[in-house]
Structures are given as C-alpha cells and as structure tokens.
PDB file of N, CA, C, O and CB in Angstrom:
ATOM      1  N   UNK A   1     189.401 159.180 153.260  1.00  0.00           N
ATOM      2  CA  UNK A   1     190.045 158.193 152.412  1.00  0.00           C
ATOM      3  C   UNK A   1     189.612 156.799 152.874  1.00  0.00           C
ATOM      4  O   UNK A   1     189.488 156.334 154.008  1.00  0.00           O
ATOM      5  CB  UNK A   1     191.600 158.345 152.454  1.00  0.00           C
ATOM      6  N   UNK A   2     189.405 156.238 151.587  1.00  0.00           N
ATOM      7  CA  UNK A   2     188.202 154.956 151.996  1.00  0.00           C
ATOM      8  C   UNK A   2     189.981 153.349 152.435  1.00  0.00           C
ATOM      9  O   UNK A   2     190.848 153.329 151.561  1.00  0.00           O
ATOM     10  CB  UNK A   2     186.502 154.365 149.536  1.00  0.00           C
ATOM     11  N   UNK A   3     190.100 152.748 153.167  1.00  0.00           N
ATOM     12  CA  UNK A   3     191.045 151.553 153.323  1.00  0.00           C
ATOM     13  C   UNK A   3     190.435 150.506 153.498  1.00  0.00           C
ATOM     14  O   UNK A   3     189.312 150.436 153.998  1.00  0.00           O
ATOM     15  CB  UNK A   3     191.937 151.592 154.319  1.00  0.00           C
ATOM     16  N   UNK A   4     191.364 149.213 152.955  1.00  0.00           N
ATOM     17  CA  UNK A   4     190.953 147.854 152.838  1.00  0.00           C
ATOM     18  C   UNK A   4     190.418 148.121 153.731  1.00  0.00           C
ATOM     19  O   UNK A   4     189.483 148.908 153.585  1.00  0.00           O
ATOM     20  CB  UNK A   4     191.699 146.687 152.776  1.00  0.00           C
ATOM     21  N   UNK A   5     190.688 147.676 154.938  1.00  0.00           N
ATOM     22  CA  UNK A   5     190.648 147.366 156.306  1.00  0.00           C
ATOM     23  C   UNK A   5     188.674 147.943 156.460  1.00  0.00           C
ATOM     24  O   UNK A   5     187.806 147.370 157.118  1.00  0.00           O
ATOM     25  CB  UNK A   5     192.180 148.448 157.370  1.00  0.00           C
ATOM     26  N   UNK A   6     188.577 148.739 155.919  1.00  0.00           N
ATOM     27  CA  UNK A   6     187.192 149.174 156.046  1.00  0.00           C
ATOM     28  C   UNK A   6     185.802 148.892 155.103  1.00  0.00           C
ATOM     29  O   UNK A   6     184.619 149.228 155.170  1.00  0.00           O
ATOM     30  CB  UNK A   6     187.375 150.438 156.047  1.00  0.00           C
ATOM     31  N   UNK A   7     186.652 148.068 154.175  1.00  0.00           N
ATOM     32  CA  UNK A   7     185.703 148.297 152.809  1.00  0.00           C
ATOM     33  C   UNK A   7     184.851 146.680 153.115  1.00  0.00           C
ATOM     34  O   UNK A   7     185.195 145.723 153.809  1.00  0.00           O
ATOM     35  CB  UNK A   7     186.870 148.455 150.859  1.00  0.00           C
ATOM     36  N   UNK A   8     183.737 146.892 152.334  1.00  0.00           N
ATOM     37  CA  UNK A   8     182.310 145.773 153.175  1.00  0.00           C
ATOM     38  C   UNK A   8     182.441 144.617 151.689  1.00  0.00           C
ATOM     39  O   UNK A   8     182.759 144.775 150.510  1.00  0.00           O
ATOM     40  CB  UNK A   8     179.894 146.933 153.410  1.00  0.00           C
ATOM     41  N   UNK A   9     182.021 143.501 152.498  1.00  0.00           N
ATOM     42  CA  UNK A   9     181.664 142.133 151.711  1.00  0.00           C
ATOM     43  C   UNK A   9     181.578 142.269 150.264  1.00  0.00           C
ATOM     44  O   UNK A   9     180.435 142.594 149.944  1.00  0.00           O
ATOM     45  CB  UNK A   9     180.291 141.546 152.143  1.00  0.00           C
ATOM     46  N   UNK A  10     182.415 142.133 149.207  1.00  0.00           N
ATOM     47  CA  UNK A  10     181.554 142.470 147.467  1.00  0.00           C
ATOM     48  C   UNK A  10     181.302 143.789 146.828  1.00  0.00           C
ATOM     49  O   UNK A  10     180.575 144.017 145.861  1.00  0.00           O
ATOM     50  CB  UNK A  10     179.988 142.013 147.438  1.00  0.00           C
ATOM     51  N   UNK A  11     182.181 144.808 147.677  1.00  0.00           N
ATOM     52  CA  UNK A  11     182.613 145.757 146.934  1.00  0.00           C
ATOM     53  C   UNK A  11     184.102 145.967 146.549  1.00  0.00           C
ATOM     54  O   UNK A  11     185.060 145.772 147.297  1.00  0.00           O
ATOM     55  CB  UNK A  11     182.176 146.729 147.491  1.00  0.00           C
ATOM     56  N   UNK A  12     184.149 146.455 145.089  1.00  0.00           N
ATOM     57  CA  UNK A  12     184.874 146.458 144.455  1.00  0.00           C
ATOM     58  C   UNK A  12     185.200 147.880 144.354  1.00  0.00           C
ATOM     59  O   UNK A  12     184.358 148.761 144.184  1.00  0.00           O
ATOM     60  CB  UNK A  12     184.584 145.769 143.550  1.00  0.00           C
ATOM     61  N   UNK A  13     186.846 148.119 144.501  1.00  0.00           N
ATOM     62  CA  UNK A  13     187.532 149.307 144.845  1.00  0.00           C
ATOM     63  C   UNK A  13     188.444 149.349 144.484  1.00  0.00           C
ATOM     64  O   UNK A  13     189.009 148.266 144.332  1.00  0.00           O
ATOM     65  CB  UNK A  13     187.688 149.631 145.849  1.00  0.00           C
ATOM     66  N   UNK A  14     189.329 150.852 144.039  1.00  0.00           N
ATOM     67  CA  UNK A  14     190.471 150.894 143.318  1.00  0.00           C
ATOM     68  C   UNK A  14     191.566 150.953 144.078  1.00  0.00           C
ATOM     69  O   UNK A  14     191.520 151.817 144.954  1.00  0.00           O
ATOM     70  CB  UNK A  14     190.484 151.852 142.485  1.00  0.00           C
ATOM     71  N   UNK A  15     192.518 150.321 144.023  1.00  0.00           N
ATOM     72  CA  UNK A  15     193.919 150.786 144.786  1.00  0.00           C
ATOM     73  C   UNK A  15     194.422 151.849 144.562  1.00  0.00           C
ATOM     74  O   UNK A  15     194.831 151.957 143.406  1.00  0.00           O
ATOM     75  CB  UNK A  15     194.975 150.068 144.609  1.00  0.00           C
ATOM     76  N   UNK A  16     194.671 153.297 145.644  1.00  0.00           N
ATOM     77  CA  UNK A  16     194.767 154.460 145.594  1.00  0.00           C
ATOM     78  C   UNK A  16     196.230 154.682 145.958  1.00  0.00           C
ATOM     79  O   UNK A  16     196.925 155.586 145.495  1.00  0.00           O
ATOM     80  CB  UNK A  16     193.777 155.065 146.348  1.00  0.00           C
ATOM     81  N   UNK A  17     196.617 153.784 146.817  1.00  0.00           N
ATOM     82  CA  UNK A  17     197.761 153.500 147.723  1.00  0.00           C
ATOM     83  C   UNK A  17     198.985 152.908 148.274  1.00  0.00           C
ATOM     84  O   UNK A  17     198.556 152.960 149.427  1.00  0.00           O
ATOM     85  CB  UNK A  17     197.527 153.381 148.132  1.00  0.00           C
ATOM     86  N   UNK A  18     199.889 152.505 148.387  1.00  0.00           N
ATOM     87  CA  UNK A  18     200.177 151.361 149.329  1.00  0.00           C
ATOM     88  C   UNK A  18     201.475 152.048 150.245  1.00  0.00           C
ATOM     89  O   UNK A  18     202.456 152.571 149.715  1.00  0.00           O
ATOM     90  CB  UNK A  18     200.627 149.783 148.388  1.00  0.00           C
ATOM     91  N   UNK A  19     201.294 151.948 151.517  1.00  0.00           N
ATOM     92  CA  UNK A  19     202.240 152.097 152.434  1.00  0.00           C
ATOM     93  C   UNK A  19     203.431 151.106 152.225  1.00  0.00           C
ATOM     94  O   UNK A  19     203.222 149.923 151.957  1.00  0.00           O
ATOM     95  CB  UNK A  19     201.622 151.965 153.719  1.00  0.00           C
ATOM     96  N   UNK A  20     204.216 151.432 152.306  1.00  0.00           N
ATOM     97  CA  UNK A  20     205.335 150.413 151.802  1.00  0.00           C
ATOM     98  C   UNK A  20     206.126 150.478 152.758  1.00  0.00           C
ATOM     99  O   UNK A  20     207.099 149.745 152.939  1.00  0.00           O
ATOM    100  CB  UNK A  20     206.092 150.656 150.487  1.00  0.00           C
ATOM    101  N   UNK A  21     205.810 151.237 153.338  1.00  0.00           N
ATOM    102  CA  UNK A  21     206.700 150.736 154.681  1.00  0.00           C
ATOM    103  C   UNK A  21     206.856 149.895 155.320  1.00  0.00           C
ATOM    104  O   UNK A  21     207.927 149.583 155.840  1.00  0.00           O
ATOM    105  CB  UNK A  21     206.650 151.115 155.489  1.00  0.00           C
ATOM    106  N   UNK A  22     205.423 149.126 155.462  1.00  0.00           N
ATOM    107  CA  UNK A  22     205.301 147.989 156.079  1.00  0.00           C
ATOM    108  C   UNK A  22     205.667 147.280 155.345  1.00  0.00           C
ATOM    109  O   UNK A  22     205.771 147.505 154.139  1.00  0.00           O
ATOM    110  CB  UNK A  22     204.292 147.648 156.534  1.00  0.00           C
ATOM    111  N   UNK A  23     206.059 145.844 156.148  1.00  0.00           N
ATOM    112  CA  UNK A  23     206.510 144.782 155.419  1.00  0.00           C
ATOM    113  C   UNK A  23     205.402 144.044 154.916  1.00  0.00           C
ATOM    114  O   UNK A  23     205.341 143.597 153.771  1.00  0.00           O
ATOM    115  CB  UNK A  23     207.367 143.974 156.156  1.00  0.00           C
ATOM    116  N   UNK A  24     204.430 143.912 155.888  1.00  0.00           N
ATOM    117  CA  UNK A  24     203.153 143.312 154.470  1.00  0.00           C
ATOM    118  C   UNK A  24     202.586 143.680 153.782  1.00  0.00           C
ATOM    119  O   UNK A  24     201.632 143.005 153.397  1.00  0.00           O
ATOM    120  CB  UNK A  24     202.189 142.815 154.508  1.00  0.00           C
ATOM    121  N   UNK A  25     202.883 145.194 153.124  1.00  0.00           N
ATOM    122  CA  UNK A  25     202.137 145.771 152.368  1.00  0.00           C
ATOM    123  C   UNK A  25     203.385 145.933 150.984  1.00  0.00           C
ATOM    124  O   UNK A  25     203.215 146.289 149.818  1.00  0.00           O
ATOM    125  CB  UNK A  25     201.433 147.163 153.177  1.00  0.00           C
ATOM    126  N   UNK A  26     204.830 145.435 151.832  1.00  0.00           N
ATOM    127  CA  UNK A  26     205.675 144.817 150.633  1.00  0.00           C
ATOM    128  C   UNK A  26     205.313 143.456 150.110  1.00  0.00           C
ATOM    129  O   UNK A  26     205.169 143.075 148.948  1.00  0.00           O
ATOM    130  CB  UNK A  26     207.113 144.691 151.037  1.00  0.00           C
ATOM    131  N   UNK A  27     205.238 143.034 150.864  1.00  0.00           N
ATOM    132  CA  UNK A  27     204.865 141.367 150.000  1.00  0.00           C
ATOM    133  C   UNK A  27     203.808 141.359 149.620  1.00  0.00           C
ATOM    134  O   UNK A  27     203.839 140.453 148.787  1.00  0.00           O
ATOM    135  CB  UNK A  27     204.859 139.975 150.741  1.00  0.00           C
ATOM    136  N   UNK A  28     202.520 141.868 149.638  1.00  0.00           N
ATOM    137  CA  UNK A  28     201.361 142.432 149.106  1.00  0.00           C
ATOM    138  C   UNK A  28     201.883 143.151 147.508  1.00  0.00           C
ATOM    139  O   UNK A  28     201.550 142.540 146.492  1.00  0.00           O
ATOM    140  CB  UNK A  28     200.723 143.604 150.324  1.00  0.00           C
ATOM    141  N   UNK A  29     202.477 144.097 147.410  1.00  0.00           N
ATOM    142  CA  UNK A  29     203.093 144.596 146.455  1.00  0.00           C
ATOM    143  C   UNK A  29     203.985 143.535 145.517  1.00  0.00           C
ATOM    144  O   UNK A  29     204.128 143.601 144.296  1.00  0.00           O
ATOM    145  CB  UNK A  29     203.825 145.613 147.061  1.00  0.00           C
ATOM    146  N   UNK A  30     204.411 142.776 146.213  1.00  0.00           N
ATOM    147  CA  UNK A  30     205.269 141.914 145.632  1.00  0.00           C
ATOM    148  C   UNK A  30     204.624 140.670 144.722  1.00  0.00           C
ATOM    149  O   UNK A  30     205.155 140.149 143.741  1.00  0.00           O
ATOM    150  CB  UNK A  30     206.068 141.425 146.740  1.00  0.00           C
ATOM    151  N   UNK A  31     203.341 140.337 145.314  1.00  0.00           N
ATOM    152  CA  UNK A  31     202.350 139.494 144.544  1.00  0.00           C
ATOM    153  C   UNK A  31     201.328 140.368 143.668  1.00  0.00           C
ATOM    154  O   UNK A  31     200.250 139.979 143.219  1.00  0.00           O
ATOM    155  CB  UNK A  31     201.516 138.590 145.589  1.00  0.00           C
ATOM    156  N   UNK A  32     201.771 141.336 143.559  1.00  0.00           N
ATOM    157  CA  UNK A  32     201.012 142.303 142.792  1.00  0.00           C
ATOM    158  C   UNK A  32     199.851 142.897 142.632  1.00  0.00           C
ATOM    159  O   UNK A  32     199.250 142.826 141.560  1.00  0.00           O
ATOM    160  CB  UNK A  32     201.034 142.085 142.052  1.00  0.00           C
ATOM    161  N   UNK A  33     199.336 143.633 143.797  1.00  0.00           N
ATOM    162  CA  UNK A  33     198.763 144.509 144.469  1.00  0.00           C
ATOM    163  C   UNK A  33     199.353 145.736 144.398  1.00  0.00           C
ATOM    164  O   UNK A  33     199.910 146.478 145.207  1.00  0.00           O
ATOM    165  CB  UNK A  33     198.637 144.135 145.600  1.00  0.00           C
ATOM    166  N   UNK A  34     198.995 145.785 142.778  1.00  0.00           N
ATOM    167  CA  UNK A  34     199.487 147.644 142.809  1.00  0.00           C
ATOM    168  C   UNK A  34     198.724 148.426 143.016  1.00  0.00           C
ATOM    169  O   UNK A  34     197.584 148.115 143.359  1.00  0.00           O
ATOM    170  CB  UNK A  34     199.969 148.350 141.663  1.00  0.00           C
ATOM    171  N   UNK A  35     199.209 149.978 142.838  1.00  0.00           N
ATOM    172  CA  UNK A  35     197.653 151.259 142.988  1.00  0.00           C
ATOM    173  C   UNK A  35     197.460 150.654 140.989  1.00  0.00           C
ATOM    174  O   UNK A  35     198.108 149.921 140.242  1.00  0.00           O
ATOM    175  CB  UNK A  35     198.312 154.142 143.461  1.00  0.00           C
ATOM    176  N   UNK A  36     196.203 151.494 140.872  1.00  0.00           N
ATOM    177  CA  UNK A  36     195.346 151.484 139.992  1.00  0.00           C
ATOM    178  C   UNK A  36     194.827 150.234 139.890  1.00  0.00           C
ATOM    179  O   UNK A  36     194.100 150.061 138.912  1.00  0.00           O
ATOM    180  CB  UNK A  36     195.780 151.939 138.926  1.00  0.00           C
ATOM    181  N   UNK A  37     195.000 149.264 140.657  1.00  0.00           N
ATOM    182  CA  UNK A  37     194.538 147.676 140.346  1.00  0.00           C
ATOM    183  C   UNK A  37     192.949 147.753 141.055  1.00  0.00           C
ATOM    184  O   UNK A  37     192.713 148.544 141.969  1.00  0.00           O
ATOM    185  CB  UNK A  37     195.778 146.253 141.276  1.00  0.00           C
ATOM    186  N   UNK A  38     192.030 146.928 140.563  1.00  0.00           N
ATOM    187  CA  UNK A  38     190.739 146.322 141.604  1.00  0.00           C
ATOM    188  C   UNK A  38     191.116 145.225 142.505  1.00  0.00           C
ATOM    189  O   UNK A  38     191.707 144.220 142.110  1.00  0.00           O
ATOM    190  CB  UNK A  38     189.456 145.664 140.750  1.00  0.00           C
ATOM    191  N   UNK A  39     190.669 145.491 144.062  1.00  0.00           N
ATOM    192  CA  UNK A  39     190.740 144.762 144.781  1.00  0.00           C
ATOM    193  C   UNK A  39     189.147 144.762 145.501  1.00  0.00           C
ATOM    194  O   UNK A  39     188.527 145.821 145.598  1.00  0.00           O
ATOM    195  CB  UNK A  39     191.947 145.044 145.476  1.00  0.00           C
ATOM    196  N   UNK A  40     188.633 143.592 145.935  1.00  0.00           N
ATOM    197  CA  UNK A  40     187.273 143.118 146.668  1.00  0.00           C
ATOM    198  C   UNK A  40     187.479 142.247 147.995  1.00  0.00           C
ATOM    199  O   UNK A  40     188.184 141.238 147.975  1.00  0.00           O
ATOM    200  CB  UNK A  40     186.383 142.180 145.619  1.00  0.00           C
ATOM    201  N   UNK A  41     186.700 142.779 149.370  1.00  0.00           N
ATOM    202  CA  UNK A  41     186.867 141.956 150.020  1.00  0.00           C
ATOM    203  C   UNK A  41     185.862 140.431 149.755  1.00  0.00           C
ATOM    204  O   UNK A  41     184.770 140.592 149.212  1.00  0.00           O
ATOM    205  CB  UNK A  41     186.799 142.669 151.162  1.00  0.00           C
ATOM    206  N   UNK A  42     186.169 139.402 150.046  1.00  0.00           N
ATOM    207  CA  UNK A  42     185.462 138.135 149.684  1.00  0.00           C
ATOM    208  C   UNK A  42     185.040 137.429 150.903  1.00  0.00           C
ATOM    209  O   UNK A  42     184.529 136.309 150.866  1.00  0.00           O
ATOM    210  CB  UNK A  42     186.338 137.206 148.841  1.00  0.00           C
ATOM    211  N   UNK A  43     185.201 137.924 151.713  1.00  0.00           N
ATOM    212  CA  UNK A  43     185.256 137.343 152.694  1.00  0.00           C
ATOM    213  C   UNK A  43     185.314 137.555 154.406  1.00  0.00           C
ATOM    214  O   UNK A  43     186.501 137.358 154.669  1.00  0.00           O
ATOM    215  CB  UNK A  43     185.956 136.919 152.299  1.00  0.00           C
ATOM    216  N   UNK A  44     184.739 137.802 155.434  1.00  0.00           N
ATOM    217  CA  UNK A  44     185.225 137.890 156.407  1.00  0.00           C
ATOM    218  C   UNK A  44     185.141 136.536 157.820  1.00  0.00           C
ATOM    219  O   UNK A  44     184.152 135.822 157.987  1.00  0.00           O
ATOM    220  CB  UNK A  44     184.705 139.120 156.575  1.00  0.00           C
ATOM    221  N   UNK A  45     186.173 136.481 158.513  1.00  0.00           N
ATOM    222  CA  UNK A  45     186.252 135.628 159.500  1.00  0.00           C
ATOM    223  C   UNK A  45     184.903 135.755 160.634  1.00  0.00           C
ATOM    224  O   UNK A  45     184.536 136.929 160.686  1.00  0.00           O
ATOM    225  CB  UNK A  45     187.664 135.904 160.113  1.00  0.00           C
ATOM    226  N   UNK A  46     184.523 135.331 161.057  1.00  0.00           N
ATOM    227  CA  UNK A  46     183.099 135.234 162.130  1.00  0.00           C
ATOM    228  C   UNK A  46     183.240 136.331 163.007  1.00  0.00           C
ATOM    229  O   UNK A  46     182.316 137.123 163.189  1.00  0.00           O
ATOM    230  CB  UNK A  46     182.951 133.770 163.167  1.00  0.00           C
ATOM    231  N   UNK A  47     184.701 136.460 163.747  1.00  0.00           N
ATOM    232  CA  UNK A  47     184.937 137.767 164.553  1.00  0.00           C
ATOM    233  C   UNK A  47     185.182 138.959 164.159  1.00  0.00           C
ATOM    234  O   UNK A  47     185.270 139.798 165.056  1.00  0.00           O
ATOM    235  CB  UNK A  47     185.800 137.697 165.248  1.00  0.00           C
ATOM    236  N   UNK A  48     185.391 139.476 162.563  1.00  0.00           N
ATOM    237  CA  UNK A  48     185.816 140.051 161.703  1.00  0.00           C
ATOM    238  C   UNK A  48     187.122 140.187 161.273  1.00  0.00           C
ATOM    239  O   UNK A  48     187.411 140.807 160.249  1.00  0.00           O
ATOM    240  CB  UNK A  48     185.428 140.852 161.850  1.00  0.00           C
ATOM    241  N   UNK A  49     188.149 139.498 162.188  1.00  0.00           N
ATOM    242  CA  UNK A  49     189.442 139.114 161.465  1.00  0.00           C
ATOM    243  C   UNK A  49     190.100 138.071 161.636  1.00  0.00           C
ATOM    244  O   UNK A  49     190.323 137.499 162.702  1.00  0.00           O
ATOM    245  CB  UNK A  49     190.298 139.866 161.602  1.00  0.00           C
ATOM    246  N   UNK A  50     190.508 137.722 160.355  1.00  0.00           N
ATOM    247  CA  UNK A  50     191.340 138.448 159.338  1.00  0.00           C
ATOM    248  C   UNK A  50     190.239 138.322 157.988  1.00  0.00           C
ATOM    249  O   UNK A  50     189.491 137.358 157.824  1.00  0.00           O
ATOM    250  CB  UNK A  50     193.054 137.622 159.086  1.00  0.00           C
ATOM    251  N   UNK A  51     190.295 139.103 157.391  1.00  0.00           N
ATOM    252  CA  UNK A  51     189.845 139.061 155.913  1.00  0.00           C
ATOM    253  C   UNK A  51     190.256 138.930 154.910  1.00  0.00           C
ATOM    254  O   UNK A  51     191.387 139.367 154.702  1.00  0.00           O
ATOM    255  CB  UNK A  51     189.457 139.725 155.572  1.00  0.00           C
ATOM    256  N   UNK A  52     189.347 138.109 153.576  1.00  0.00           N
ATOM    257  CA  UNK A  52     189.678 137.614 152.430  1.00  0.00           C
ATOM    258  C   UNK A  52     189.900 138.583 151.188  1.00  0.00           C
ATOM    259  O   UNK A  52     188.879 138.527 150.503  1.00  0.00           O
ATOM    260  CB  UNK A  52     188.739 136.717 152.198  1.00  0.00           C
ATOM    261  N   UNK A  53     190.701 139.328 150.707  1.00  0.00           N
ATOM    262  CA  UNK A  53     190.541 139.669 149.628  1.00  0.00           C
ATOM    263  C   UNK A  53     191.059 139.051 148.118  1.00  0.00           C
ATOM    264  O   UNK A  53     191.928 138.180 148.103  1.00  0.00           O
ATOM    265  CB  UNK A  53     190.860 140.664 149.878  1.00  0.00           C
ATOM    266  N   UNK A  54     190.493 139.539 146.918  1.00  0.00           N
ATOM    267  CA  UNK A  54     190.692 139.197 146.421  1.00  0.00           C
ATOM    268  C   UNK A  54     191.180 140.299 145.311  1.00  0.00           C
ATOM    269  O   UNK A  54     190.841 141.456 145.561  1.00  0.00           O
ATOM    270  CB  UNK A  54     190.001 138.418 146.513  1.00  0.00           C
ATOM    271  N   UNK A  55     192.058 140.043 143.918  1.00  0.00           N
ATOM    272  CA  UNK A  55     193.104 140.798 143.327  1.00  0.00           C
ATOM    273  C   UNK A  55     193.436 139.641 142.275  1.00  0.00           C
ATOM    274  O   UNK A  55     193.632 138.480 142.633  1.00  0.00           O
ATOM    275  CB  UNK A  55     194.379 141.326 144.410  1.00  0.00           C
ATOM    276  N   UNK A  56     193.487 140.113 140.788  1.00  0.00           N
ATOM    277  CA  UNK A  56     193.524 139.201 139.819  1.00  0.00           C
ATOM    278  C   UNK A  56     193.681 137.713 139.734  1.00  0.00           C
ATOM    279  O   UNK A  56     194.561 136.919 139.402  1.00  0.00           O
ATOM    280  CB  UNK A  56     194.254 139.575 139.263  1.00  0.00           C
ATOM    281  N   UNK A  57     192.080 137.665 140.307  1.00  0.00           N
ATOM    282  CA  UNK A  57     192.129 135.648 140.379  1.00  0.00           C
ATOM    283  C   UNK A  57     192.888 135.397 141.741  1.00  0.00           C
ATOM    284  O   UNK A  57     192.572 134.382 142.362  1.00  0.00           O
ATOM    285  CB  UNK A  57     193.337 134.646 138.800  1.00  0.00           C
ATOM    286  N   UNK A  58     193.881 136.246 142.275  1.00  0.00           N
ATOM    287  CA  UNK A  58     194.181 136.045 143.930  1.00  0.00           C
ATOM    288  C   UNK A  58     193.234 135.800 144.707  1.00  0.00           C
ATOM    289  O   UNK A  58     192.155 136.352 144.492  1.00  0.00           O
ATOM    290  CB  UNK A  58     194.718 137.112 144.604  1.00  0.00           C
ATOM    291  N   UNK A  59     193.397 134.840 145.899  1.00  0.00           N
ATOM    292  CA  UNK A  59     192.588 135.256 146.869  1.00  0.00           C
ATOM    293  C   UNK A  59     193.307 135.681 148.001  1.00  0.00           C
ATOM    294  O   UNK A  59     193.798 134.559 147.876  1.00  0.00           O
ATOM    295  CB  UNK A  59     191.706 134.322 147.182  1.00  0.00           C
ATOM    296  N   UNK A  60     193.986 136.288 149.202  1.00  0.00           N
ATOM    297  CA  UNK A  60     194.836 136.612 149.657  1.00  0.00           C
ATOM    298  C   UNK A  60     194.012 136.840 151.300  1.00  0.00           C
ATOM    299  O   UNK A  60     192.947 137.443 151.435  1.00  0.00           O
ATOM    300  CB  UNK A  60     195.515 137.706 148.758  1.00  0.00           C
ATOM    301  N   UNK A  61     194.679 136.301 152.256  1.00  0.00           N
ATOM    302  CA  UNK A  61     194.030 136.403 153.633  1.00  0.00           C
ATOM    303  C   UNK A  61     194.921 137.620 154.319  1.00  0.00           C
ATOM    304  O   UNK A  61     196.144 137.753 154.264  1.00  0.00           O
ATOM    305  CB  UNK A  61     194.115 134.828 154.557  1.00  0.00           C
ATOM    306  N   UNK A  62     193.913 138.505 155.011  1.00  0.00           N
ATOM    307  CA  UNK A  62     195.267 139.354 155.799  1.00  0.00           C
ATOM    308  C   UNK A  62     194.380 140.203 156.846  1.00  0.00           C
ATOM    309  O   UNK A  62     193.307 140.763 156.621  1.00  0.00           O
ATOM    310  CB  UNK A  62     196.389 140.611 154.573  1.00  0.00           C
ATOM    311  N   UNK A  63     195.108 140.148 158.045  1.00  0.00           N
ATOM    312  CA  UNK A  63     194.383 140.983 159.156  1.00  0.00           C
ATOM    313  C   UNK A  63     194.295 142.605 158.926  1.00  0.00           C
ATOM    314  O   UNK A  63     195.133 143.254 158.301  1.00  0.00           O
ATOM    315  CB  UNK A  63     195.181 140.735 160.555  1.00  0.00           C
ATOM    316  N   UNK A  64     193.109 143.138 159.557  1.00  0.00           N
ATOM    317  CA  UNK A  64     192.848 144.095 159.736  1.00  0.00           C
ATOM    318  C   UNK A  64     193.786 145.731 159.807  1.00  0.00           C
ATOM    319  O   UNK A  64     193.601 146.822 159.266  1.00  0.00           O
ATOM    320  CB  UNK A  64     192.323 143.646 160.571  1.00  0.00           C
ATOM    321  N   UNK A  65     194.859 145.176 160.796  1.00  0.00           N
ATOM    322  CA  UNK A  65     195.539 145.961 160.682  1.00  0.00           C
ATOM    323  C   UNK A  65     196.486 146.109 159.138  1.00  0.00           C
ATOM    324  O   UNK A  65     196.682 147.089 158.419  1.00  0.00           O
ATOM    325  CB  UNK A  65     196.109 145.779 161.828  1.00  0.00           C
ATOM    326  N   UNK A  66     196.894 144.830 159.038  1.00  0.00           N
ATOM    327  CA  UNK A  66     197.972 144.569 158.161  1.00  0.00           C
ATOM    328  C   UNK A  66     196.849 145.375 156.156  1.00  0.00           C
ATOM    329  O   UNK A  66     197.170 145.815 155.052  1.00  0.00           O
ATOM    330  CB  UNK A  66     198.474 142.153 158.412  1.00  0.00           C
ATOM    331  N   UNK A  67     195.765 145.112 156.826  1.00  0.00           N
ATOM    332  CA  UNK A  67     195.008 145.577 155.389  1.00  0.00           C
ATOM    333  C   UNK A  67     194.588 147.490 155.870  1.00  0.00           C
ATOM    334  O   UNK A  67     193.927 147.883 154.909  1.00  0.00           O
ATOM    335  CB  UNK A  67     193.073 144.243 155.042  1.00  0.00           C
ATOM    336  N   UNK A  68     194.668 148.190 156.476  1.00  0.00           N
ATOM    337  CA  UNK A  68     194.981 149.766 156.694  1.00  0.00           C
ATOM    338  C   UNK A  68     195.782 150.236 156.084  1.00  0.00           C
ATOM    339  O   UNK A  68     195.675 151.456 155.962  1.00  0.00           O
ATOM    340  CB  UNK A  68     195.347 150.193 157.798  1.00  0.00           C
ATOM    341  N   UNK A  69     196.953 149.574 155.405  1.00  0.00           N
ATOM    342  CA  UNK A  69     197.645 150.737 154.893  1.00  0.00           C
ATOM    343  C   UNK A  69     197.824 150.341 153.673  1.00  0.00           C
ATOM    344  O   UNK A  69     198.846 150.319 152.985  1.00  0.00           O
ATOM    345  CB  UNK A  69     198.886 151.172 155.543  1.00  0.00           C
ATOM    346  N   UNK A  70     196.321 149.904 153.363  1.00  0.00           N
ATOM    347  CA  UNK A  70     196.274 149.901 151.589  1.00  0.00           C
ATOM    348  C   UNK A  70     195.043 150.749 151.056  1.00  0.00           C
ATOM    349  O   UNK A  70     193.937 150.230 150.911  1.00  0.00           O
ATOM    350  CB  UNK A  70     196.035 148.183 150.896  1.00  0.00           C
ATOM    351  N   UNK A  71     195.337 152.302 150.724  1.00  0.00           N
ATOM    352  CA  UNK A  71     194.123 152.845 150.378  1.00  0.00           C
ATOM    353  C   UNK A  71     193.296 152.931 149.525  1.00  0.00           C
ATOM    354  O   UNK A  71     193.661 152.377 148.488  1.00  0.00           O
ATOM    355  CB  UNK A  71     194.133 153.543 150.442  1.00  0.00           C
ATOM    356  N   UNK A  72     192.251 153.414 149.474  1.00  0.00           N
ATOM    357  CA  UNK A  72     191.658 152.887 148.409  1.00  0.00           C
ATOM    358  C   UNK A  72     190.591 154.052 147.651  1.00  0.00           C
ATOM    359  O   UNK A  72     190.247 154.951 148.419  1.00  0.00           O
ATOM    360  CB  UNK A  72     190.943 151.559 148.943  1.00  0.00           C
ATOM    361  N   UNK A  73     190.004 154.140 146.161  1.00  0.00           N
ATOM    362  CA  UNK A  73     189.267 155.310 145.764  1.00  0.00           C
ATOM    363  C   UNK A  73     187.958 154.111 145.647  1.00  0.00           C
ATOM    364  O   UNK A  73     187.998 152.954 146.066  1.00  0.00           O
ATOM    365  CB  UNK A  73     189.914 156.370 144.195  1.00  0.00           C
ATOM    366  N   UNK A  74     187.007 154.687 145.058  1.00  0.00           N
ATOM    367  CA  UNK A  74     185.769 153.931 144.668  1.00  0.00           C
ATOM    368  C   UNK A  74     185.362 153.837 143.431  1.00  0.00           C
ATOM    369  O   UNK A  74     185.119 154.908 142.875  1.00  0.00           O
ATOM    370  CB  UNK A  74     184.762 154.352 145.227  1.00  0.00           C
ATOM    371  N   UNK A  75     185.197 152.756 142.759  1.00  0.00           N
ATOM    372  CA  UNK A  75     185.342 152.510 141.497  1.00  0.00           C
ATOM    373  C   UNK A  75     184.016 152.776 140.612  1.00  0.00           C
ATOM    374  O   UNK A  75     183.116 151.950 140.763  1.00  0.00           O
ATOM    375  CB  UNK A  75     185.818 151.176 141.427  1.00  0.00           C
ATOM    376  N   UNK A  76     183.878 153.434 140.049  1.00  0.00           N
ATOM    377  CA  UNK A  76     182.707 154.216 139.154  1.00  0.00           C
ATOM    378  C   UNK A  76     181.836 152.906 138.500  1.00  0.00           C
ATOM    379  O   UNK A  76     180.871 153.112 137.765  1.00  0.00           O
ATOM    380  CB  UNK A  76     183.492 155.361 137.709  1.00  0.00           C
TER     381      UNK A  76
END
C-alpha cells in the first residue's frame, strides 16, 4: 500500500485512506482531504522534511510522519 509519506515530487495519487485517529489526519480531513480525492506532493524541504502537498488548489505543509497515515492507490 502506496502512503503520502512515500509518494515522489509530481505524482498524482488517489486517496485510499485516512487514519483518523490521528489528530492531523483529522484536521487534514477537516480541510478536506477525503478518500477518493487527488492529492500530489509539490514539494520537498532540502532534508526531506516536512513536505508540500497539494489537494484542490490547497497547498498544505506536513511532516513525514504526520503524512503515513494517509493511504494512497495510483491514479490510472
């Protein structure tokens, strides 16, 4: 199972997932980051975290860990 946390520069991927347990993957949800949505990373920091993604016209910053428990399928 493919997760943010893993997915490379300008690929575009489906939301399969979201752990909701966590609390940032509630407020993630809450700005509307649902499953079936496209999300792309845009961005990464020089050390590789935290990373930029992006989600309808969002751009949204979030560390590594905090982006794992959003899974993801691969978009045809």
């Amino acid at each position: 199972m493919l997760k943010l946390s893993n997915l490379s520069i300008g690929i575009k991927a489906r939301v399969k997932a979201i752990d909701a347990k966590k609390s940032v993957d509630q407020r993630l949800m809450v700005m509307g980051l649902l499953p079936g949505m496209d999300v792309k990373v845009v961005q990464v920091a020089p050390l590789g975290d935290p990373i930029a993604i992006e989600f309808q016209g969002r751009r949204v910053s979030l560390r590594r860990a905090e982006a794992s428990g959003v899974l993801l399928e691969s978009v045809a």
